[in-house]
C-alpha positions as CSV (number, residue, x, y, z in Angstrom):
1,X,0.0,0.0,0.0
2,X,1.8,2.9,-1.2
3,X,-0.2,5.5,1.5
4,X,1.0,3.4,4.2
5,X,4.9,3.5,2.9
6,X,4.5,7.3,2.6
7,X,3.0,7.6,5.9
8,X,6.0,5.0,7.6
9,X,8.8,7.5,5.4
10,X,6.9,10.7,7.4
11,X,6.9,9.8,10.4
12,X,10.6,8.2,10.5
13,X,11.5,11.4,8.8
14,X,9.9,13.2,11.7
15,X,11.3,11.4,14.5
16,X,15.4,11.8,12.7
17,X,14.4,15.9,12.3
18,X,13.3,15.3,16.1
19,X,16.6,13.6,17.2
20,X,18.9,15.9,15.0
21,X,17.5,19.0,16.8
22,X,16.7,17.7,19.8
23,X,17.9,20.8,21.7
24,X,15.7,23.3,19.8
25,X,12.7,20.4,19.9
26,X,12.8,20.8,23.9
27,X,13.2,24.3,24.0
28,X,10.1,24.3,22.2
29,X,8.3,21.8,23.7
30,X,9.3,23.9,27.1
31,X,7.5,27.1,25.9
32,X,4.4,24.6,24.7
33,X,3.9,23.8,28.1
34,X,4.1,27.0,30.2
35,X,1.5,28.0,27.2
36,X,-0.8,25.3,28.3
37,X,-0.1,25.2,32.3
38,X,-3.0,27.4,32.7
39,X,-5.4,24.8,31.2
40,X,-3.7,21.8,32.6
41,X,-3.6,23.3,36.6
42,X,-7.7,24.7,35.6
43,X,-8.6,21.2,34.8
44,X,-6.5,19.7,37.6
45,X,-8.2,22.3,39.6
46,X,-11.6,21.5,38.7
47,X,-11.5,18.2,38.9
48,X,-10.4,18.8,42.9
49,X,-13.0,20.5,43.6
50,X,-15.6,19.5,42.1
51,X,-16.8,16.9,44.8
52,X,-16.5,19.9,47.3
53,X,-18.8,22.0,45.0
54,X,-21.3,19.4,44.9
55,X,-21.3,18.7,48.9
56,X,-22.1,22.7,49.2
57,X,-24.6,22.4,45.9
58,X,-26.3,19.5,47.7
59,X,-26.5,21.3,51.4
60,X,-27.6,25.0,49.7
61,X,-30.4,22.9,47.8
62,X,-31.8,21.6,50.9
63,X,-31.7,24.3,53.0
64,X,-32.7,27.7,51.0
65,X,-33.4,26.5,47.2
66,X,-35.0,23.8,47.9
67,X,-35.0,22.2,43.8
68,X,-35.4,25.9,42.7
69,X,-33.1,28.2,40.7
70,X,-30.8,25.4,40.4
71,X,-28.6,27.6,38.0
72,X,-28.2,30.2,41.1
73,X,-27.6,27.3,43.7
74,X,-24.9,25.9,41.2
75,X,-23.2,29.5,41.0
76,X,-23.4,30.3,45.1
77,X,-21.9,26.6,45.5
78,X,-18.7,27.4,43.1
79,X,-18.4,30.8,44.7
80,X,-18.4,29.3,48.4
81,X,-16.3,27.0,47.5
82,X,-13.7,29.1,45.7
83,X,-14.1,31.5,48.7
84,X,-13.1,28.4,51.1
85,X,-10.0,27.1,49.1
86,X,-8.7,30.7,48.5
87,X,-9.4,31.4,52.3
88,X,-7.5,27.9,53.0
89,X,-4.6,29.1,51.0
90,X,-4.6,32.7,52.5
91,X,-3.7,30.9,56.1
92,X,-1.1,28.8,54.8
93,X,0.7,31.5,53.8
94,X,-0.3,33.9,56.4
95,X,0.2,31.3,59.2
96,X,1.3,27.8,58.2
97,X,4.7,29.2,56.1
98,X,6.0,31.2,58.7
99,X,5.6,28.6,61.5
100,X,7.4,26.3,59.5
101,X,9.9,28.7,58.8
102,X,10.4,29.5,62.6
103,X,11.0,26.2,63.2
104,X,13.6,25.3,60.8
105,X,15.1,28.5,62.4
106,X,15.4,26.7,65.6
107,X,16.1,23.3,64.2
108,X,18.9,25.3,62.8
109,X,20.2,27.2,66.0
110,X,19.8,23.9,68.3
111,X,21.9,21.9,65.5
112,X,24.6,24.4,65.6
113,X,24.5,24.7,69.5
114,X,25.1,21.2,69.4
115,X,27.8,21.0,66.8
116,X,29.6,23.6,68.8
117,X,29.5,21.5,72.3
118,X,30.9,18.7,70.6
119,X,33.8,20.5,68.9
120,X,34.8,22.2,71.6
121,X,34.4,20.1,74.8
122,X,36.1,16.4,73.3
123,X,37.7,15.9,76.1
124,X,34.6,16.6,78.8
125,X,32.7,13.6,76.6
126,X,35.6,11.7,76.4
127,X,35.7,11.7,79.9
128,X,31.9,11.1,80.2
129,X,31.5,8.7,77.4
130,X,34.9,6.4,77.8
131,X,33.3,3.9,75.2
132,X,32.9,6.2,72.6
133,X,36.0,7.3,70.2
134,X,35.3,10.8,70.7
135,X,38.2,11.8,68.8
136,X,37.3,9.8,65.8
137,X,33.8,11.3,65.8
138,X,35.0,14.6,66.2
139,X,37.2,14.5,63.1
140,X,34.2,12.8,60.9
141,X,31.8,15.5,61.8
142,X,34.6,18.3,60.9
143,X,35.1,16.6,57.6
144,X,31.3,16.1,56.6
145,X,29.7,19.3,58.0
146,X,31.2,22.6,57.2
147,X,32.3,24.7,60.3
148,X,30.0,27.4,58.9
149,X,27.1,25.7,57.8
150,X,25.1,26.9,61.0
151,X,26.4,30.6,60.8
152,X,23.6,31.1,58.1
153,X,20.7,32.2,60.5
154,X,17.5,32.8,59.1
155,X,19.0,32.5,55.7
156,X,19.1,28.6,56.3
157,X,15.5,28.0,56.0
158,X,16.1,29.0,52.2
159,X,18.6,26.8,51.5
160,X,16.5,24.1,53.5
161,X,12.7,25.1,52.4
162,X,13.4,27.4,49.0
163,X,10.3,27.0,47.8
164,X,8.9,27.7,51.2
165,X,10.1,31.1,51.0
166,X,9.1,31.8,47.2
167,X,6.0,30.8,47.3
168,X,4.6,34.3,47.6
169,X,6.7,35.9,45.0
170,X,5.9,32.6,43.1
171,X,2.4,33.4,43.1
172,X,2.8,37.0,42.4
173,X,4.9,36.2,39.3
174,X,2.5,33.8,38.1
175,X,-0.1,35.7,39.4
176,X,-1.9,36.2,35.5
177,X,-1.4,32.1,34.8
178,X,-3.0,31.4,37.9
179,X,-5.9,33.7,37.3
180,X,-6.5,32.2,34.2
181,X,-6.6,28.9,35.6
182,X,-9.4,29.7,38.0
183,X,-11.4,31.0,35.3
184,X,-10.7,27.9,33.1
185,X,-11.7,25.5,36.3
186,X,-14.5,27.7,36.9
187,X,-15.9,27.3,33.3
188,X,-15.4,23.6,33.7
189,X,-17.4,23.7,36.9
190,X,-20.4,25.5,35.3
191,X,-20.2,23.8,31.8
192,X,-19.1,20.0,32.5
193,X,-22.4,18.3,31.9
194,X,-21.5,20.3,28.2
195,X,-18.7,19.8,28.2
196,X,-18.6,15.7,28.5
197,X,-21.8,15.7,26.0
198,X,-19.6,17.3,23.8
199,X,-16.8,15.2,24.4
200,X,-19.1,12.2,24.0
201,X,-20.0,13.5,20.6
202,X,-17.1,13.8,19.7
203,X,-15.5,10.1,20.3
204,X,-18.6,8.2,19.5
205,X,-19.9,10.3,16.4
206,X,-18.1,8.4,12.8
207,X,-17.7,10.3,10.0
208,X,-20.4,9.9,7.7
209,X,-19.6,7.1,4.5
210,X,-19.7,8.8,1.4
């Protein structure tokens, strides 16, 4: 079948170009996907809260619409629940991140506290601790952790928790994507009995013979 050889010749001379300019073919493929995070973190999105948006759908229904104006029930239930994870994700960065970073603060300063006693008072567990080689164990800690690796301060939660401390300047960089994303997942919400009809349509309906 001479369609089938021309299609097998394509495609192997697709996947050479491919392999020849590999470099350029991630590059691309890089700025592909920051174009389409937004849609893939909306539906990602969506699909998370859905179930939450139908528990508050469900509860609304009974209590004030009772059947009625279900296309206002469906709304107030996105909106609720949009207003709950954005208040979730206000405290964790208001309260959670800090906390965490307060700790690693003090993991920090109790670690170096501790790597200071040992360094400096050998002999004192030597004396305390005759069975262990005190010397031995003082030499292997100088060699593996760096004299100043506790001398950071507060700067060692970065280099611990990075991401802990760019989160915020994360989300304001990314703030647009993000936005966009919440409107995509929103759509989604609102449209998904559509949405999958469409779909449906789409992988059930064959083409028509001529």
């Amino acid at each position: 079948n001479m369609g089938s050889v021309i299609l097998i010749l394509a495609l192997c001379t697709i996947v050479i170009a491919i392999i020849i300019n590999w470099k350029s073919v991630v590059i691309e493929m890089q700025r592909f996907i920051k174009v389409i995070m937004p849609f893939i973190f909306g539906l990602v999105l969506a699909f998370l809260i859905n179930p939450l948006v139908e528990s508050i759908q469900k509860i609304l229904n009974r209590l004030f619409f009772r059947t009625k104006h279900k296309k206002a029930c469906k709304y107030t239930s996105v909106a609720v629940s949009y207003a709950i994870l954005l208040g979730l994700l206000t405290v964790t960065i208001v309260y959670i991140v800090p906390q965490i970073s307060e700790s690693v603060k003090e993991l920090t300063k109790s670690l170096g506290n501790g790597y200071n006693y040992i360094i400096h008072n050998t002999g004192k567990l030597q004396e305390k601790y005759p069975f262990l080689p005190m010397t031995d164990i003082t030499e292997l800690i100088e060699k593996v952790v760096p004299q100043n690796i506790f001398s950071y301060g507060p700067g060692m939660a970065k280099i611990i928790f990075p991401y802990i401390y760019n989160l915020s300047a994360s989300f304001i960089s990314g703030f647009i994507n993000i936005i966009f994303a919440i409107v995509i997942s929103v759509y989604i919400i609102l449209d998904k009995e559509k949405i999958v009809k469409e779909l449906r349509c789409l992988l059930y309906t064959s083409p028509s013979p001529r």
